[in-house]
C-alpha positions as CSV (number, residue, x, y, z in Angstrom):
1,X,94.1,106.8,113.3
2,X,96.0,107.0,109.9
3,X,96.3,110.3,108.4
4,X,95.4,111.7,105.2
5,X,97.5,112.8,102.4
6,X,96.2,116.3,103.5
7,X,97.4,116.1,107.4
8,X,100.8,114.7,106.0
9,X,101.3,117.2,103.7
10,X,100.3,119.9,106.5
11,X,102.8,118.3,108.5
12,X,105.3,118.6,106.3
13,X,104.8,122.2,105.8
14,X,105.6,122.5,109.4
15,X,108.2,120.7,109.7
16,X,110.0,122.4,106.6
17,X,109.7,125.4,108.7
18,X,111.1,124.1,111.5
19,X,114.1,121.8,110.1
20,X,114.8,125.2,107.8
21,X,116.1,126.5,111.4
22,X,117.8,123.1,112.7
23,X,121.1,123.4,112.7
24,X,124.3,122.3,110.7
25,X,126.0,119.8,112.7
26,X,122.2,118.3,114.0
27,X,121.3,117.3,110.4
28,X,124.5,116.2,110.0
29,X,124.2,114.4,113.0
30,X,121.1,112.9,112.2
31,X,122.3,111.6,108.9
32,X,125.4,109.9,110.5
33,X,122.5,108.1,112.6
34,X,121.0,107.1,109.3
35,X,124.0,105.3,107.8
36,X,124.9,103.9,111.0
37,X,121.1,102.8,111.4
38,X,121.3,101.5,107.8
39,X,124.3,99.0,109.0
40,X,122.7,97.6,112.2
41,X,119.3,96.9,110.3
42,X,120.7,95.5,107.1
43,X,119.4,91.8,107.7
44,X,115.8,92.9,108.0
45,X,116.6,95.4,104.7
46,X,117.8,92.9,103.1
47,X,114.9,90.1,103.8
48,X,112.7,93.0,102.6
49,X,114.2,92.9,99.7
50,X,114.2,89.4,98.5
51,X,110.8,89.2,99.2
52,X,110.6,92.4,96.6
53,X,112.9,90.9,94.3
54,X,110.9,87.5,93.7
55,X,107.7,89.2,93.3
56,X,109.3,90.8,90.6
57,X,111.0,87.8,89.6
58,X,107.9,86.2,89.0
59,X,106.5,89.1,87.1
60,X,109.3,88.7,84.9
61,X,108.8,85.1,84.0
62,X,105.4,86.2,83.0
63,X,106.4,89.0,81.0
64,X,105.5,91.8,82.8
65,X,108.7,93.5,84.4
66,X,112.3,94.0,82.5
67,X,114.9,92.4,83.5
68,X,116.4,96.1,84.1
69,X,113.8,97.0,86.4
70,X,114.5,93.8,88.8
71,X,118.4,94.2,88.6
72,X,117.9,98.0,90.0
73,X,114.9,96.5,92.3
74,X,118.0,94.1,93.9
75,X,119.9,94.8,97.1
76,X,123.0,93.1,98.8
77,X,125.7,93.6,101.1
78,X,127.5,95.2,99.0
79,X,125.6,98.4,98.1
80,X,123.5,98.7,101.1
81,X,127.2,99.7,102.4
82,X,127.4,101.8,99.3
83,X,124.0,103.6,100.3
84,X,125.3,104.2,104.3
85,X,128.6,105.6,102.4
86,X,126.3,107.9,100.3
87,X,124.6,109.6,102.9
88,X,128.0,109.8,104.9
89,X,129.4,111.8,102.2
90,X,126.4,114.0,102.0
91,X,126.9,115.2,105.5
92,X,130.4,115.9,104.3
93,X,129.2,118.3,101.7
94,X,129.3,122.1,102.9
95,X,126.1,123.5,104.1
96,X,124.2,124.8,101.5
97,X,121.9,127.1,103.6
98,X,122.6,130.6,104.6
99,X,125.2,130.8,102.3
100,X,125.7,134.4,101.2
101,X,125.2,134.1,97.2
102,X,125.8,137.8,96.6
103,X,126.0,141.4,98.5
104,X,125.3,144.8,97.6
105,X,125.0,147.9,99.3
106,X,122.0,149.8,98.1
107,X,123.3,152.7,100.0
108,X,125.6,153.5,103.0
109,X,124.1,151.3,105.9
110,X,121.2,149.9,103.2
111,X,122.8,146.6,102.3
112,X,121.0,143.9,100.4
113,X,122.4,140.2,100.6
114,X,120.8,136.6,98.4
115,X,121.1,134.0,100.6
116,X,120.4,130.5,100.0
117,X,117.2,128.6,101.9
118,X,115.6,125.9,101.1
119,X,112.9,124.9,98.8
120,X,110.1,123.9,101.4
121,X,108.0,121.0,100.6
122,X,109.5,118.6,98.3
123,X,107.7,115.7,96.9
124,X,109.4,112.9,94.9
125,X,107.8,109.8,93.0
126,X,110.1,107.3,91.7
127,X,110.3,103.7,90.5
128,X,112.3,100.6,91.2
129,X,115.6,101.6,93.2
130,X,115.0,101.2,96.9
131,X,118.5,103.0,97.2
132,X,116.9,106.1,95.7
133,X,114.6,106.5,99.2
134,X,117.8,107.0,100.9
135,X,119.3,109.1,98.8
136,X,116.4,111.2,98.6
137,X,115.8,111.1,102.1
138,X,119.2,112.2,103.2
139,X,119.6,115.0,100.6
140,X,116.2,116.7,101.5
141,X,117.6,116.1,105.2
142,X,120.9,118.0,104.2
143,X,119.2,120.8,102.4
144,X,116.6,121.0,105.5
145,X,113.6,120.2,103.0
146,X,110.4,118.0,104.4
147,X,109.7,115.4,102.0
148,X,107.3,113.6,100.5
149,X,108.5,110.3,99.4
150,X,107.1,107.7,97.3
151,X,108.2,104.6,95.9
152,X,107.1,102.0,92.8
153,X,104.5,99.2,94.5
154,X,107.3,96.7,93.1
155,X,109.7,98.1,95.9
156,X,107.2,98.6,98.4
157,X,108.6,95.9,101.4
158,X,112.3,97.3,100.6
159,X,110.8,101.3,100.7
160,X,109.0,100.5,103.8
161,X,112.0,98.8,106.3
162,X,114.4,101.5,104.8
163,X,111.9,104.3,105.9
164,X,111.3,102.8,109.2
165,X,114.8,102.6,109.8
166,X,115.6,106.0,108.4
167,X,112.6,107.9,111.2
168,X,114.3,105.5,114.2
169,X,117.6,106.8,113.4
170,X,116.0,110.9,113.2
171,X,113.2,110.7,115.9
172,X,114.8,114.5,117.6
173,X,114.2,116.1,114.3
174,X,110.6,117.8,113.5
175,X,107.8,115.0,113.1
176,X,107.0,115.3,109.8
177,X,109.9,115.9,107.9
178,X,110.0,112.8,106.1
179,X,106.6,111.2,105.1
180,X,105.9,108.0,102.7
181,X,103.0,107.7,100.9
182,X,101.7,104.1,99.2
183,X,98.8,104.1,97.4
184,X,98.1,105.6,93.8
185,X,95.5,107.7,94.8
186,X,97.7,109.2,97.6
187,X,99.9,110.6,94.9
188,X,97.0,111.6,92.6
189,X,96.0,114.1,95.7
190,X,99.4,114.5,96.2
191,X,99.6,116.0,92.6
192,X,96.6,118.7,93.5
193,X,98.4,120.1,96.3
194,X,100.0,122.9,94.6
195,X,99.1,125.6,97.2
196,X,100.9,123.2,99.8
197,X,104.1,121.2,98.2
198,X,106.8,123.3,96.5
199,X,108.4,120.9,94.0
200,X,108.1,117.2,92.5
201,X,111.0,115.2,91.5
202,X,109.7,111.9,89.5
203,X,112.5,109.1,88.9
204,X,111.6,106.6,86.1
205,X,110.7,106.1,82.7
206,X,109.4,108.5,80.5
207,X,105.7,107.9,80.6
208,X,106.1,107.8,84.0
209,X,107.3,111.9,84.1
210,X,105.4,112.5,81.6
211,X,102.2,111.7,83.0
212,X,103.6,113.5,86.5
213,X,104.2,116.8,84.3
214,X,100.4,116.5,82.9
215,X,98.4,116.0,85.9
216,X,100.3,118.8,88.3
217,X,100.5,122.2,88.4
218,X,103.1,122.2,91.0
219,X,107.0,123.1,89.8
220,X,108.3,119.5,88.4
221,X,112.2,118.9,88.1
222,X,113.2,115.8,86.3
223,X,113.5,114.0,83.2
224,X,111.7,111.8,80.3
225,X,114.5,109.6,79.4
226,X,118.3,108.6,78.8
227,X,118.8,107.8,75.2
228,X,122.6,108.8,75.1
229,X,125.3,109.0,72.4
230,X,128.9,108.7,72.3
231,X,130.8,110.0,69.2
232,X,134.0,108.2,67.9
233,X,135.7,110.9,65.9
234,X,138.2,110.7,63.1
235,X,141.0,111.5,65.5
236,X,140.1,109.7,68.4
237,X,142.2,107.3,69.9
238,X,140.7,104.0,68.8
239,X,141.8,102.2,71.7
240,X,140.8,104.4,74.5
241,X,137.2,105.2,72.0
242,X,136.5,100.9,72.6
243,X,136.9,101.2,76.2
244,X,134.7,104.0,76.7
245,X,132.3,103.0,74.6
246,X,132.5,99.8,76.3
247,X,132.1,100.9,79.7
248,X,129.5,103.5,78.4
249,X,127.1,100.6,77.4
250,X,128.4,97.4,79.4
251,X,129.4,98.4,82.9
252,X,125.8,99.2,84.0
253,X,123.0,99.1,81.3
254,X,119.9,99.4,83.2
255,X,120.9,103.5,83.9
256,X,119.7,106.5,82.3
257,X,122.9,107.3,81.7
258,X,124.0,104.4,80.0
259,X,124.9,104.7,75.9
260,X,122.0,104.0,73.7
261,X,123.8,104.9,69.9
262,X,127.1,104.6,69.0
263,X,127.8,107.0,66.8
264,X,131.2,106.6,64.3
265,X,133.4,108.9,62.1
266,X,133.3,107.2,58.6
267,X,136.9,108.0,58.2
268,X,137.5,105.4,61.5
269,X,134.3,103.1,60.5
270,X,136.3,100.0,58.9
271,X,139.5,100.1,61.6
272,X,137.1,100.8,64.9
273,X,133.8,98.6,64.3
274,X,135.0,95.0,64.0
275,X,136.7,95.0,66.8
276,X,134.0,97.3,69.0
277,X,131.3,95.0,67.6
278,X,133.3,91.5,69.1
279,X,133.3,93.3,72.3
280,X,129.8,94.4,72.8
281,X,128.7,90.8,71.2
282,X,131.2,88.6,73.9
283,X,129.4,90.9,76.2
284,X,126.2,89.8,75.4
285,X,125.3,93.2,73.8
286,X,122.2,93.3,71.0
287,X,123.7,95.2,68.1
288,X,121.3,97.5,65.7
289,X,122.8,99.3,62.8
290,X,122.1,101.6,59.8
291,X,123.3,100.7,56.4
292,X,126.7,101.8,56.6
293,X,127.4,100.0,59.6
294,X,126.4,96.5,58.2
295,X,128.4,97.1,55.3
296,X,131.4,96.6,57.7
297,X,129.9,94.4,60.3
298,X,127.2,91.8,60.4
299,X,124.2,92.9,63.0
300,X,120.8,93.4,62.6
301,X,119.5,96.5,61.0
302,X,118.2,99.6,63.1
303,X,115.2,101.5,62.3
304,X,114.2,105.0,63.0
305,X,112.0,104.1,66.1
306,X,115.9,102.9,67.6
307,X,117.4,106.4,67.3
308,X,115.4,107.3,70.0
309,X,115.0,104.4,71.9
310,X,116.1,104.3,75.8
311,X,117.1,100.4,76.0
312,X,117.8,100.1,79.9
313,X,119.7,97.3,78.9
314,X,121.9,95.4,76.9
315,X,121.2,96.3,73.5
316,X,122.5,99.4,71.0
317,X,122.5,101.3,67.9
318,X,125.2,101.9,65.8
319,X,125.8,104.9,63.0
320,X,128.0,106.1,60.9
321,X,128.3,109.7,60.2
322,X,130.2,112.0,58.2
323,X,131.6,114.7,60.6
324,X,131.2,116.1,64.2
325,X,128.6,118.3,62.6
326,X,126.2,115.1,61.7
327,X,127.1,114.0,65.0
328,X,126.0,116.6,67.1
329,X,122.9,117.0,64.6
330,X,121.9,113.5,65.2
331,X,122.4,113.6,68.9
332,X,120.2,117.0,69.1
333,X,117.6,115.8,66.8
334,X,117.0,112.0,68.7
335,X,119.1,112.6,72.0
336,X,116.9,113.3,75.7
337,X,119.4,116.5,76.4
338,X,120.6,114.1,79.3
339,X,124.9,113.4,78.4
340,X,126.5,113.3,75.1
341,X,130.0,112.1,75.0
342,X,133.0,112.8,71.6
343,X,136.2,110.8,72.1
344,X,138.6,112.6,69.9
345,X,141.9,114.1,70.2
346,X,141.2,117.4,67.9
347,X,140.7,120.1,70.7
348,X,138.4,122.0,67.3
349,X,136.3,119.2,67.0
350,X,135.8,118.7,70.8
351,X,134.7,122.0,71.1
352,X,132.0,121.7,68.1
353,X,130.5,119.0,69.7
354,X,130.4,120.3,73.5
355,X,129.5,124.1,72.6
356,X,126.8,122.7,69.6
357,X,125.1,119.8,71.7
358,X,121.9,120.8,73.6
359,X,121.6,118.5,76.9
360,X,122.9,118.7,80.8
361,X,126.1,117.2,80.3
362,X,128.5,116.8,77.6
363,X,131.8,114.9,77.8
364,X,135.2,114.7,76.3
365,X,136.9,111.6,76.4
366,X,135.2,110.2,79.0
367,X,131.9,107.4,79.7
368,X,128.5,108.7,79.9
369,X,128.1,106.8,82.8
370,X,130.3,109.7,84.6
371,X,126.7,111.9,84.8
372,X,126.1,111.2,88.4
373,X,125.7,113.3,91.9
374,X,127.9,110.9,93.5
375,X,130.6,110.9,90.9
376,X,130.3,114.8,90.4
377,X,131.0,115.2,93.8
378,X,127.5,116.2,94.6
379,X,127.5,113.5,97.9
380,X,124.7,111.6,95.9
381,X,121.1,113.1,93.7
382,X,117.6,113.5,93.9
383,X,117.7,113.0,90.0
384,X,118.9,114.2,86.8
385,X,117.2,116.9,85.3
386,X,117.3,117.7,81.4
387,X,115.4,121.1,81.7
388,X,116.8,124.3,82.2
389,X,115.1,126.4,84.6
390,X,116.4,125.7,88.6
391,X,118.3,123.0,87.8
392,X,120.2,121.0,85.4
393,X,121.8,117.0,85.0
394,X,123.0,115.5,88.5
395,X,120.4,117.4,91.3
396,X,122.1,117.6,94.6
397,X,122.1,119.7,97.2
398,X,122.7,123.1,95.5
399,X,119.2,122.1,93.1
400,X,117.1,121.9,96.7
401,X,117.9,125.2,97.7
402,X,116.3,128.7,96.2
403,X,117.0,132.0,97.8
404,X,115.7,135.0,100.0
405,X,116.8,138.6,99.8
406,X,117.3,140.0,103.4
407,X,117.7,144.2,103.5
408,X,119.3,145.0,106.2
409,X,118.9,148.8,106.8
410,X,119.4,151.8,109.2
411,X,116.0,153.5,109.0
412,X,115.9,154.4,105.1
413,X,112.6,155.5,103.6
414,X,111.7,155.0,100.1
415,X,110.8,159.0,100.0
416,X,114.0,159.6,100.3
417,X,114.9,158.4,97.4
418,X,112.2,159.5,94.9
419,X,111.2,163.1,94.1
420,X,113.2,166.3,92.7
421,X,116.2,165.6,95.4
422,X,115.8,161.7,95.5
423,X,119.5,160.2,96.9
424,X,121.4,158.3,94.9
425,X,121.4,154.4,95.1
426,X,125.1,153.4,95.1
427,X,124.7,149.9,94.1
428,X,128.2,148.8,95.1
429,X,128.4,145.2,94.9
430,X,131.2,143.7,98.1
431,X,132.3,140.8,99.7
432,X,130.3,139.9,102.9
433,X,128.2,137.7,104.4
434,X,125.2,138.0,106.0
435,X,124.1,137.8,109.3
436,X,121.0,139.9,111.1
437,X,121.6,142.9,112.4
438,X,125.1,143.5,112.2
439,X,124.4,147.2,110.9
440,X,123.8,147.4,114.5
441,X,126.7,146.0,116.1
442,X,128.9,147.9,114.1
């Protein structure tokens, strides 16, 4: 008998309770089991995902899909060894529960610690990437967070081997703790279920999130879009400010964080644009740019729908601006507060833009495409998020967990300390961590 969305959602609020208490070295077991189970399997992953892929293929030809949306849809060789790698370096990652986040004694033998646990009952949504079901998957299994998983219809043979394989490779852990749902309506209900699932992490394109964010009432942690910027000062290093720009559009353009506008220091306009422009064009690169720009190179004009346009692919606006200050304005006024990058060698100017921008990442000298859990060190992310409460840019494990407050006392009474000859708190903050009742064993 197939469940409901209700009895796998009930499940997964058992098993959250349950995998909170599994140990370290079992989850990271269990996602060694994964990767290894994502090796063995790979031929019936990958006829999965051809059969995906020219679905999509077909949509494609009849102008329905991107041609961004089927290169992210596609798997190989190649990166489904990238994807067992990922969730091998997240079990490499430190434990992030029961980490003591800060002490303080309250009083002698009253001490008061914030420890890290995990969220609970996560539900995620996203679109496209199959690899996104693993990485999901392992980090929730890391973080020892049930999950709720579902994936875009036009991944739906990829999402469904990669899940099988995933619950083979974890059958000793609590049934329950990873879930996928299929149908539309599923995640409509899914949505409702605010007394029962604890956060909601959608991955895709901005009407997507958006309409997540409207019909929910439950905590939601992602973003609306990627529209990125890179700024080529008057000091940068033209050479090094091509490559990066380069590589910021070129070297994967169907990615949030992928450049959208190239912005350009008047001062450099007429030595760095030629040149840039050549390159983006030999790459096969669209080019859109506003009146200053074309008065130095030939492309097609941008308008102001452009400025805030999230591509996916390979096409870009240019413009030039005055200063670092009309930079940063621009990028605040049309940017999606996901990365901004300034190539520059003035340390002044480097700091106005990083200190004045308003998103989750800013960069100096460096590619946009650098805004990743993977890259950051993270082991690999649930998504990037552009808000500011919980979490912000690459989510890894650290953004799954929140915290308790455990008081470990001797006895005290809250009488004690109120009245005409109340104690004194002491409120010393020390270095400890907890564990229970040590006050005891001491």
């Amino acid at each position: 008998m197939t469940e409901t969305t209700e009895q796998q959602v009930e499940a997964a609020q058992a098993a959250a309770l349950r995998l909170a208490n599994v140990d370290a070295a079992e989850r990271d077991a269990a996602l060694g089991a994964i990767a290894d189970a994502i090796r063995e399997n790979s031929e019936a992953i990958l006829e999965a995902n051809d059969e995906d892929v020219a679905a999509a293929e077909e949509l494609l030809a009849e102008g329905e899909y991107t041609q961004a949306l089927v290169d992210r849809l596609k798997l190989d060789e190649g990166k489904l060894e990238s994807i067992a790698e990922m969730v091998e370096s997240v079990a490499e990652q430190t434990d992030p529960l029961g980490e003591t986040l800060a002490a303080r004694e309250l009083d002698e033998d009253l001490e008061l610690y914030k420890v890290a646990v995990p969220i609970g009952v996560v539900g995620t949504i996203f679109e496209s990437r199959p690899d996104a079901l693993v990485q999901i998957a392992a980090l929730a299994l890391k973080s020892g967070n049930a999950v709720i998983l579902k994936g875009g219809s036009e991944a739906s043979e990829s999402n469904r081997v990669l899940y099988e394989t995933i619950m083979e490779a974890t059958g000793a852990l609590p049934d329950g703790w990873a879930t996928l749902i299929e149908a539309h309506e599923e995640v409509d209900r899914l949505l409702e279920m605010d007394d029962k699932v604890d956060l909601v992490m959608p991955r895709g394109s901005s009407e997507f999130v958006s309409y997540i964010q409207d019909n929910t009432q439950i905590p939601v942690l992602g973003h609306t879009e990627g529209v990125c910027h890179v700024y080529v000062d008057d000091e940068a290093d033209l050479e090094m400010a091509e490559d990066v720009a380069f590589d910021a559009k070129v070297q994967y353009p169907a990615v949030c964080n992928a450049v959208e506008t190239l912005l350009v220091n008047e001062a450099v306009a007429d030595a760095f644009l030629p040149g840039m422009v050549d390159r983006y064009e030999d790459a096969g690169v669209t080019l859109r740019g506003d009146a200053t720009t074309r008065e130095v190179v030939d492309i097609d004009p941008a308008t102001d729908e452009d400025w805030a346009t999230e591509y996916g692919d390979l096409e870009l606006s240019i413009k030039v601006v005055s200063d670092v200050y009309e930079a940063v304005e621009h990028a605040n006024t049309f940017g999606s507060k996901h990365t901004e990058s300034i190539l520059t060698e003035n340390p002044d100017h480097a700091e106005t833009f990083m200190t004045g921008i308003d998103a989750a990442s800013v960069f100096h000298n460096a590619s946009t495409r650098f805004a990743d859990g993977y890259r950051y060190g993270l082991g690999a992310e649930v998504g990037i998020s552009t808000g500011k409460i919980h979490a912000r840019g690459p989510v890894g494990l650290e953004g799954l967990t929140t915290y308790k407050y455990y008081l470990e006392g001797d006895g005290q009474l809250v009488a004690s300390y109120a009245g005409e000859d109340a104690l004194p708190f002491t409120h010393q903050e020390f270095d400890g961590e907890w564990h229970p009742g040590h006050l005891a064993d001491e």
